[in-house]
N, C-alpha and C positions, 0 to 999 in steps of 0.2 A: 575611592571611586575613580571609576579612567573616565577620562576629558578627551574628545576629538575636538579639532578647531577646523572649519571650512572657511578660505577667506576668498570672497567676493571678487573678481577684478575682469569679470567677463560684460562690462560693459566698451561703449566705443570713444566715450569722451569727447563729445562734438563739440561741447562750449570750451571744453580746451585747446581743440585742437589737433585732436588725435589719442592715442590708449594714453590716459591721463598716466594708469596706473604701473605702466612700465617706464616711465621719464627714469632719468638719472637723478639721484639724490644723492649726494657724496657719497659715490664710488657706488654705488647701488640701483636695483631700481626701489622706486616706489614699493611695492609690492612686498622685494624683499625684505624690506624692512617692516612689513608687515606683517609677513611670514615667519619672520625671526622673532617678533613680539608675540608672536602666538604660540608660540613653543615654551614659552614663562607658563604652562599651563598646561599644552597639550602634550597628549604622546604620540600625536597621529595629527597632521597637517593636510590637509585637503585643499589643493588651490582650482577653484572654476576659472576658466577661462575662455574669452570670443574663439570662435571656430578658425579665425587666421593666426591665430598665436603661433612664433616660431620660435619661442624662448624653449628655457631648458628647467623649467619646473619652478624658477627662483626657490630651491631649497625645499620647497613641499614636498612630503612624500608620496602624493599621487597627483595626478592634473587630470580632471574633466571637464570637458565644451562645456557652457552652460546653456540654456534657454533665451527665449524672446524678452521673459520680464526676471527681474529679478529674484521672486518667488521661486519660480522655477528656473536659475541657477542653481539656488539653496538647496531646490530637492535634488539636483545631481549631483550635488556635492555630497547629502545624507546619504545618498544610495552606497556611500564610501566610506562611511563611518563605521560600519561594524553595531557591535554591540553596547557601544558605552554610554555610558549612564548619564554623561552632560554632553554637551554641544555647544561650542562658542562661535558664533556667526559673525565675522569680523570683514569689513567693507576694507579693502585694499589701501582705497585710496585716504584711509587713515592711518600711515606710518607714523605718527610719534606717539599713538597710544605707547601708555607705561607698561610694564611688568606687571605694579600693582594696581592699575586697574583690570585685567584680565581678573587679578587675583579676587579681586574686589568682587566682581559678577560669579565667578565660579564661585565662591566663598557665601554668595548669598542664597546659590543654588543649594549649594551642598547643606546650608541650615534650614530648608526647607522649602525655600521658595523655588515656583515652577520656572520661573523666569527670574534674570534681573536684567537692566539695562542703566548704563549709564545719563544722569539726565545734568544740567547746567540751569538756573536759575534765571529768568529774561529780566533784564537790568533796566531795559526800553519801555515806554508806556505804550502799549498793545489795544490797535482798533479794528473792529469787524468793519469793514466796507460795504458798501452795495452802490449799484449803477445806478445814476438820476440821469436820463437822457444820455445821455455825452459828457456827462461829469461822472467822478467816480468821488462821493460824499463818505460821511464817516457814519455809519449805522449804529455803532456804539461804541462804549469803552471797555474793554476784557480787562477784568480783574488777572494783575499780571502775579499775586501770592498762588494762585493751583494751576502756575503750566510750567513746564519747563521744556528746555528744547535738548532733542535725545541723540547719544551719539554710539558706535557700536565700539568695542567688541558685546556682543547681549549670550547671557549666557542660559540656556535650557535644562529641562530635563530631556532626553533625546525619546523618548516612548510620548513624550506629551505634544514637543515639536514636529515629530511626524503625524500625528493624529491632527491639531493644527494644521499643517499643509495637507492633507487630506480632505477638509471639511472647506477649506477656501483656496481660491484659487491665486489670487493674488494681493498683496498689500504694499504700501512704503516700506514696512520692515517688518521684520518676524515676530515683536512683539505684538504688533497688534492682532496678526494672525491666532498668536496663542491668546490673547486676549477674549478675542472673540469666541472662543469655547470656553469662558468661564474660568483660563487661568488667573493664578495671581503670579503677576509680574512685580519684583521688587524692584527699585530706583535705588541707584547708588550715588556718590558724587562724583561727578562726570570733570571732566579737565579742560581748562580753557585752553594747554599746550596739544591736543588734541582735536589738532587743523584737518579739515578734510580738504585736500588735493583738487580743485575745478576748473580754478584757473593757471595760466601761469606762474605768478606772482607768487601764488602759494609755495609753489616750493621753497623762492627765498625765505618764506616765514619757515618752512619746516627747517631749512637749514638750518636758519636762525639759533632754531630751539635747538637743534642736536648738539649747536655746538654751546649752550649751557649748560648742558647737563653735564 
């Protein structure tokens, strides 16, 4: 089955500071090293990016502007995908995904499942809040055994993910779009070394990790 991978990096990065997703990461941008983890997978790299972009594709082999919200970067990215059979929608600003996790989502696809997505286990005791006047009180305790918190590369069927972004307009991420027309999205295990990029700071962590591996 062929795999296109479209990777995300057409936002503006304000709470960092500026295009989070182009910063320098040993000897790199952000990005490309995104774009190069995506290729553990893909045969066809698709990078969205902001309308002022004056890079040289970081290694993807096509670049389009993306949209207002992130949904619709995604579809400008599928417009680019051709005919293939999965689709791995990978958020830029997470370079230290592994190899085997891409493998992991495509691999979950290819057994059957419409979707997978990377998810992490919440370690924290988790409260629903609500406003009492000018206090912010705790309204209850969330059973933290059925959540996890989810991170990209998520990997599709590409026939089901367009039908999803057809039927809605936007979401936090693609799963929950395919979600919404009744896919079954599979959960894999998701990686603590799989930092998303917002702040500064981050990147020392991401360095961190590259240079363990």
């Amino acid at each position: 089955m062929s795999v296109a991978a479209i990777v995300v990096a057409a936002g503006q990065g304000e709470r960092f500071g500026g295009p989070k997703q182009f910063a320098v990461l040993d000897h790199d941008s952000v990005t490309g090293h995104s774009v190069r983890a995506s290729r553990s997978v893909a045969e066809r790299v698709i990078l969205v990016v902001p309308m002022n972009y004056q890079g040289h594709g970081e290694g993807a082999d096509a670049v389009v502007v993306g949209g207002s919200t992130r949904a619709a970067s995604v579809r400008a990215g599928l417009l680019e995908c051709g005919d293939v059979d999965v689709v791995v929608v990978h958020d830029a600003a997470r370079p230290m995904a592994s190899a085997a996790l891409f493998q992991a989502v495509v691999g979950a696809v290819l057994a059957g499942a419409d979707g997978a997505i990377p998810g992490l286990a919440i370690t924290d005791t988790v409260k629903r809040i609500v406003r009492d006047g000018e206090a912010t009180v705790v309204g209850e305790t969330v059973a933290r055994d059925e959540l996890v918190t989810v991170q990209t590369p998520q990997a599709f069927r590409r026939e089901l993910l367009e039908k999803a972004h057809a039927a809605s307009d936007d979401a936090t991420d693609d799963a929950a779009l395919v979600e919404a027309i009744g896919g079954r999205v599979v959960v894999v295990a998701g990686e603590v070394d799989n930092v998303k990029i917002t702040v500064p700071g981050d990147l020392l962590k991401a360095s961190a990790i590259g240079m363990k591996r």
